[in-house]
C-alpha positions as CSV (number, residue, x, y, z in Angstrom):
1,X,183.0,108.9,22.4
2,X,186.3,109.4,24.2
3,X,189.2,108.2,21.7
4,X,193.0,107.6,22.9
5,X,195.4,107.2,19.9
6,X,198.8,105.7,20.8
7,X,200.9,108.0,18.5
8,X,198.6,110.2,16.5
9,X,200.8,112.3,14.5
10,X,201.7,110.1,11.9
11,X,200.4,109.0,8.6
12,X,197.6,106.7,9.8
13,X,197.3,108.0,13.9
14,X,196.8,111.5,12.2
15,X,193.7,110.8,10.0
16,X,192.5,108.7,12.9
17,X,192.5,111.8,15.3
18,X,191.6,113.9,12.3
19,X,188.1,111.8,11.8
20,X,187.6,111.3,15.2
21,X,187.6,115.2,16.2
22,X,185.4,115.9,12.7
23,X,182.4,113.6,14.6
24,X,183.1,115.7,17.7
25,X,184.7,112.9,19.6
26,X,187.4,113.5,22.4
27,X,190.3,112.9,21.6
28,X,193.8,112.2,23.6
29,X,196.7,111.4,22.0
30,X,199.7,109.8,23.6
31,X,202.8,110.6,22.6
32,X,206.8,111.6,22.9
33,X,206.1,115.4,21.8
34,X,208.8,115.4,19.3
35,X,207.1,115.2,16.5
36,X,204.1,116.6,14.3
37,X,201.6,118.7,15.7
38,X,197.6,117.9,17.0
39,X,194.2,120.0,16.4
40,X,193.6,122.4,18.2
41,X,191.4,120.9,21.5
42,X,192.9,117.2,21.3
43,X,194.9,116.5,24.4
44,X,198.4,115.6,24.4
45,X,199.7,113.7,27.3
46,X,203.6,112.9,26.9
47,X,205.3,109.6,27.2
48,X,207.6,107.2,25.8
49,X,206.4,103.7,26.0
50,X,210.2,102.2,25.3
51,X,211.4,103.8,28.5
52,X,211.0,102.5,32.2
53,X,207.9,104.1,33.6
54,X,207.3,105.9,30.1
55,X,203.5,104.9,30.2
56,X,203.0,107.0,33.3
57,X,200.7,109.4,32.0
58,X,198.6,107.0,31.0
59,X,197.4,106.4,34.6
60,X,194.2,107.2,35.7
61,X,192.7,108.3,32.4
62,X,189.8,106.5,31.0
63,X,188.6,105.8,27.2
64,X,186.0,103.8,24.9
65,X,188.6,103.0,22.1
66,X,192.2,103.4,21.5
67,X,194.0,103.3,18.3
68,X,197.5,101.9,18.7
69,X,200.0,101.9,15.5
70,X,202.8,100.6,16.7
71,X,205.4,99.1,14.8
72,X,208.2,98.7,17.3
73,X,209.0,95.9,19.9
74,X,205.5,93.7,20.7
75,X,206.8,94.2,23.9
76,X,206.4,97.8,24.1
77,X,202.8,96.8,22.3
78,X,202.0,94.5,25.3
79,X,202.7,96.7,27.9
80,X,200.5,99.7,26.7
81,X,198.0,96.9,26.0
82,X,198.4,95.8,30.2
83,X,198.5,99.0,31.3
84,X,195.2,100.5,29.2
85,X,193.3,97.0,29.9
86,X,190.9,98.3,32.5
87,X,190.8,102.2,31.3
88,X,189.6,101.3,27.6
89,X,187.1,99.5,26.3
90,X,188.1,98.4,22.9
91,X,191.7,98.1,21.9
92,X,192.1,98.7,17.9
93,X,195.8,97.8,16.4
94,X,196.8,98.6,13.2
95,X,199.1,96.2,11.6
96,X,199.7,94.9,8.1
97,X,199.9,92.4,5.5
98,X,203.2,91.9,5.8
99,X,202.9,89.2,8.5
100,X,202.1,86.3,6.1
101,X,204.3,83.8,6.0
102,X,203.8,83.8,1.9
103,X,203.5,87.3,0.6
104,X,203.3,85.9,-3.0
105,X,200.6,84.3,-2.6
106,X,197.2,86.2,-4.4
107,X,193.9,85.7,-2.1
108,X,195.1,85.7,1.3
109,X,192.3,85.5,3.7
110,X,192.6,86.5,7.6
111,X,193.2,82.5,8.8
112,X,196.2,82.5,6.1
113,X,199.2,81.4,8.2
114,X,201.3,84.6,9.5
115,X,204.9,84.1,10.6
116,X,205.9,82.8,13.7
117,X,206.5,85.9,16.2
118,X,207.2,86.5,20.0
119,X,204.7,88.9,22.0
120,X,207.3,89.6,24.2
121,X,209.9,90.2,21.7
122,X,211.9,93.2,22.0
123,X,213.2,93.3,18.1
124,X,212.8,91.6,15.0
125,X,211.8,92.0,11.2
126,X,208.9,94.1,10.2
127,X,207.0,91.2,9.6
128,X,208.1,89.6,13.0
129,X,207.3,93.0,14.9
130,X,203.5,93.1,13.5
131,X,202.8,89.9,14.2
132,X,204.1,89.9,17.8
133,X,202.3,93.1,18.3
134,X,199.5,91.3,17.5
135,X,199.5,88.4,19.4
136,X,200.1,90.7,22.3
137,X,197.0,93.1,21.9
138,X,195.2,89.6,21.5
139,X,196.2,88.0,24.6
140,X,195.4,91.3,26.8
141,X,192.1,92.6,25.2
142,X,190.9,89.2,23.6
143,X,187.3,89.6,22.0
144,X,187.9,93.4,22.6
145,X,190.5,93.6,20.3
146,X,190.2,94.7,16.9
147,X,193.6,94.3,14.4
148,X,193.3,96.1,11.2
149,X,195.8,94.3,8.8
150,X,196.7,97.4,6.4
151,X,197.5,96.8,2.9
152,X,199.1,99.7,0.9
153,X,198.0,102.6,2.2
154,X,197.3,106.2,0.5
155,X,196.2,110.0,0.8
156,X,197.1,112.9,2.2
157,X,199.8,113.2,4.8
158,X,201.8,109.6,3.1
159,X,205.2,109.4,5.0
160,X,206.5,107.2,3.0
161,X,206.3,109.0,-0.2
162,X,205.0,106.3,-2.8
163,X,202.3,108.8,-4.6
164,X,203.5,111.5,-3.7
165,X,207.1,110.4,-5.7
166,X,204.7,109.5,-8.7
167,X,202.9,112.4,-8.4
168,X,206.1,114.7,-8.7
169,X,207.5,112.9,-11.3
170,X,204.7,113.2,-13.4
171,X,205.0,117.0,-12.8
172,X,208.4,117.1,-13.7
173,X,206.9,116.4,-17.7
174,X,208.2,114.7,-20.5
175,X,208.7,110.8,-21.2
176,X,207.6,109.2,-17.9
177,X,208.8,105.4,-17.7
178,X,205.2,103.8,-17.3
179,X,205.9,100.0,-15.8
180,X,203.2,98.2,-17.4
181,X,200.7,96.8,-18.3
182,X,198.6,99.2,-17.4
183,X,195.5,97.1,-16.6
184,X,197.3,95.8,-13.7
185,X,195.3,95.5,-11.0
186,X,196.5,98.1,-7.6
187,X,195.0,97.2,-4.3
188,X,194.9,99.9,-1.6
189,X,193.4,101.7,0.8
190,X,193.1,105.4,1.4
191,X,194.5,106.4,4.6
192,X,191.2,108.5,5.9
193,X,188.9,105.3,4.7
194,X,191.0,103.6,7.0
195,X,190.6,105.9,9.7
196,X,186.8,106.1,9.1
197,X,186.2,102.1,9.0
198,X,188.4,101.7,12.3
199,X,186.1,104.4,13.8
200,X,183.0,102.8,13.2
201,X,184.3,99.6,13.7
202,X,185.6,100.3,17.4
203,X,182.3,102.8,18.2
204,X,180.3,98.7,17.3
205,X,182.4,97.1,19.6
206,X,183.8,94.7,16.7
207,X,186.3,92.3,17.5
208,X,188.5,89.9,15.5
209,X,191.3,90.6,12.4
210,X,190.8,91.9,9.0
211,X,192.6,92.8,5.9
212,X,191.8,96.2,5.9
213,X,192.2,97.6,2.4
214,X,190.1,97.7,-0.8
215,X,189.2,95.7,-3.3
216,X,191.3,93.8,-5.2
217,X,191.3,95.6,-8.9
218,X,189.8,98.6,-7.0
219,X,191.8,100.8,-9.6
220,X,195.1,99.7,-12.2
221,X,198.3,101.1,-12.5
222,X,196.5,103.1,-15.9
223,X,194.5,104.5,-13.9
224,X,196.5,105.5,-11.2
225,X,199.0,107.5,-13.5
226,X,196.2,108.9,-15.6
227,X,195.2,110.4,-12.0
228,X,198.4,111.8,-11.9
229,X,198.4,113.6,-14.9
230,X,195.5,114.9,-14.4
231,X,195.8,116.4,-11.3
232,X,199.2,117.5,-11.7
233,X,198.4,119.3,-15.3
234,X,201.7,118.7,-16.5
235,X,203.4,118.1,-20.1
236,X,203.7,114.3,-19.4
237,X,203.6,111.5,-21.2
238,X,203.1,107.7,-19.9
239,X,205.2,105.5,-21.4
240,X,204.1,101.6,-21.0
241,X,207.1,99.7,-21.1
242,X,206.7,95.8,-20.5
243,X,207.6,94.8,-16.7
244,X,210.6,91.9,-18.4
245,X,212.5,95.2,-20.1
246,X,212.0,97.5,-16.5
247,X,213.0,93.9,-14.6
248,X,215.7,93.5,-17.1
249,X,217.3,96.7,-16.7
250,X,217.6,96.0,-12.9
251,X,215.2,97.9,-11.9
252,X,213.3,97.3,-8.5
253,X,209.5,97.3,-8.4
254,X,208.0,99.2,-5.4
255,X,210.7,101.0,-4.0
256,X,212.4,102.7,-7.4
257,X,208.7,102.4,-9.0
258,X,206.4,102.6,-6.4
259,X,203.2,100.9,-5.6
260,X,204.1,98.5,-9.2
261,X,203.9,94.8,-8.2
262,X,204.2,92.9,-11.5
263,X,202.6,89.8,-12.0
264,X,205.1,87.2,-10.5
265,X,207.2,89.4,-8.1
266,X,207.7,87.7,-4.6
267,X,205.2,90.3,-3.2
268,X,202.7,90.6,-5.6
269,X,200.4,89.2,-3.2
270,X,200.2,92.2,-1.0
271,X,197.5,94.0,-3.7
272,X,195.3,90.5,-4.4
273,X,194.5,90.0,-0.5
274,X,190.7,88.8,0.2
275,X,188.6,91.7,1.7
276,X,185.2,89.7,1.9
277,X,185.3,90.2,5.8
278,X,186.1,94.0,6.1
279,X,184.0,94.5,3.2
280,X,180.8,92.8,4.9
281,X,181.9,95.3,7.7
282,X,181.1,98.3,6.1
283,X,184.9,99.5,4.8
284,X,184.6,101.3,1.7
285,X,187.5,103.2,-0.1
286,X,186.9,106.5,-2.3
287,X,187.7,106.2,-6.1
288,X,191.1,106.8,-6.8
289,X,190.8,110.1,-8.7
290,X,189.9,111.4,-5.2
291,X,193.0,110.1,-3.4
292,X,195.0,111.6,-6.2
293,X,194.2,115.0,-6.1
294,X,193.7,115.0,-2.3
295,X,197.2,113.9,-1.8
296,X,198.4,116.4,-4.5
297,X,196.8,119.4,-3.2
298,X,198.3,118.5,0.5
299,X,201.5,117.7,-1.5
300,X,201.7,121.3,-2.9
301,X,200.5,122.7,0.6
302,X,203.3,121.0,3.1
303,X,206.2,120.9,0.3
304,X,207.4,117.8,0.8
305,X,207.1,114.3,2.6
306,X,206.7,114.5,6.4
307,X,209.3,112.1,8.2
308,X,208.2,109.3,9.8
309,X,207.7,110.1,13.4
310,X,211.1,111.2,13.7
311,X,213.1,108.8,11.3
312,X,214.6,109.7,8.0
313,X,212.9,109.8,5.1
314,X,213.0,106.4,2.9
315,X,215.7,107.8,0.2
316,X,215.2,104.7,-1.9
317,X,211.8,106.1,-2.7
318,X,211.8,106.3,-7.0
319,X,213.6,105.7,-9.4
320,X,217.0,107.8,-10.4
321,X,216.3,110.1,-13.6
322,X,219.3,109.0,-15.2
323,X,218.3,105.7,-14.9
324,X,214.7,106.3,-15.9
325,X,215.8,107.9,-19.2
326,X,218.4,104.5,-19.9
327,X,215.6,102.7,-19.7
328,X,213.2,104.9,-22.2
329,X,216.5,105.0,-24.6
330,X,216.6,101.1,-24.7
């Protein structure tokens, strides 16, 4: 199977190329060249799809399936799309959850209403630039398109830093301000899950859009820190605090305590979307002890977070320690 990943460096296009060269697959990845590194035997052809004539290289080359996850201009996602629309056979996009219109909302199905977006647009919101990125793949490949609406996404080689922050802090020791309760459900998806689904998906020739993440409940925010502590080894100890005290305190859910979505917040909806369709399509995800101590033992291997392709690190990633320990005080 010849394999084209549009990017494949990053989080996701990295455990896509990853997967694809374990089945022996060939592999091209396509690329700036400033940043990240690829296996050794997957080709690199160099481009910058923003530029004028940047999708030169693509010319002449043929694949089955391409893996595109863009999350720029739809119009830069449009013109890859034109230009690849007679050298590849299926097109697979990886966008997200983010595009619908009501991300409070719990059950979210694949015909829930996404927001209004512009496949020609050259800017927008995150929400905007997904959906229009969409639309676009749609309107080139049509029935050969497959979009992969992610969820929240884990594992080894996580740019954004969510488990791995947890992770560290619970090395770190001591009182760890636990935002309860902690049988609240965590939806997710490990990143190489991903990658695997996507694989088999495209190798079938499916079409259509799918949330592509696990089951709702698929672990809780107990388990998920228990994980922690148990990879990690460390002298910590989990301390449930009710989500009115943290909320009280001004703290944010998500970005200063990562992946936590109380019951209630405006995007709580993002970890109770309906999976009935990706499920009946074979995606699985690994338990969550497994994703823990995966992404630890890369953790501990690279150091620290990767950038994302380039851009700076998301700083607001976890909570301040002088702030955690107000909290625990109160």
């Amino acid at each position: 199977m010849r394999l084209l990943v549009l990017g494949g460096t990053g989080f996701v296009g990295g455990a896509t190329v990853t997967e694809a060269v374990q089945r022996g697959w060939s592999v091209t990845v396509f690329n700036r060249g400033l940043h990240g590194s690829v296996s050794p035997g997957v080709h690199r052809l160099r481009g910058d799809r923003t530029a004028p004539d940047g999708l030169t290289a693509l010319a002449g080359g043929e694949w089955d399936l391409v893996v595109d996850t863009w999350d720029g201009a739809p119009r830069a996602a449009r013109d890859a799309a034109r230009v690849l629309v007679d050298a590849v056979g299926h097109y697979m996009y990886v966008s997200s959850g983010s595009v619908y219109t009501d991300p409070s909302a719990t059950g979210l199905s694949e015909d829930s209403p996404v927001v209004d977006a512009d496949p020609g647009a050259v800017d927008g919101d995150y929400p905007q630039l997904k959906s229009g990125a969409e639309r676009a793949v749609r309107e080139v490949f049509g029935d050969r398109a497959l979009v992969a609406r992610a969820g929240l996404i884990l594992g080894p080689g996580e740019d954004i830093g969510r488990l791995p922050w947890w992770l560290r802090r619970v090395e770190r020791g001591g009182d760890v301000l636990a935002p309860g309760p902690v049988d609240l459900p965590v939806q997710y998806v490990d990143v190489r899950d991903l990658a695997a689904w996507m694989l088999d998906a495209g190798a079938r020739r499916l079409g259509g859009t799918f949330n592509a993440t696990g089951r709702p409940g698929q672990t809780t925010m107990g388990e998920l820190l228990d994980a922690c502590v148990a990879a990690t080894g460390a002298d910590a100890r989990l301390r449930w605090t009710d989500p009115a005290t943290i909320l009280a305190a001004g703290v944010q859910a998500w970005n200063e305590l990562p992946i936590w979505l109380p019951t209630g917040h405006p995007y709580r909806g993002l970890l109770e979307r309906d999976v009935t369709r990706a499920v009946v399509a074979g995606l699985t995800c690994r338990p969550v002890t497994e994703t823990v101590d995966d992404t630890w033992r890369w953790l501990r291997e690279v150091g620290t977070v990767p950038s994302r392709a380039g851009r700076p690190l998301h700083s607001s990633i976890g909570l301040d320690p002088d702030r955690e320990a107000t909290v625990l005080a109160g």
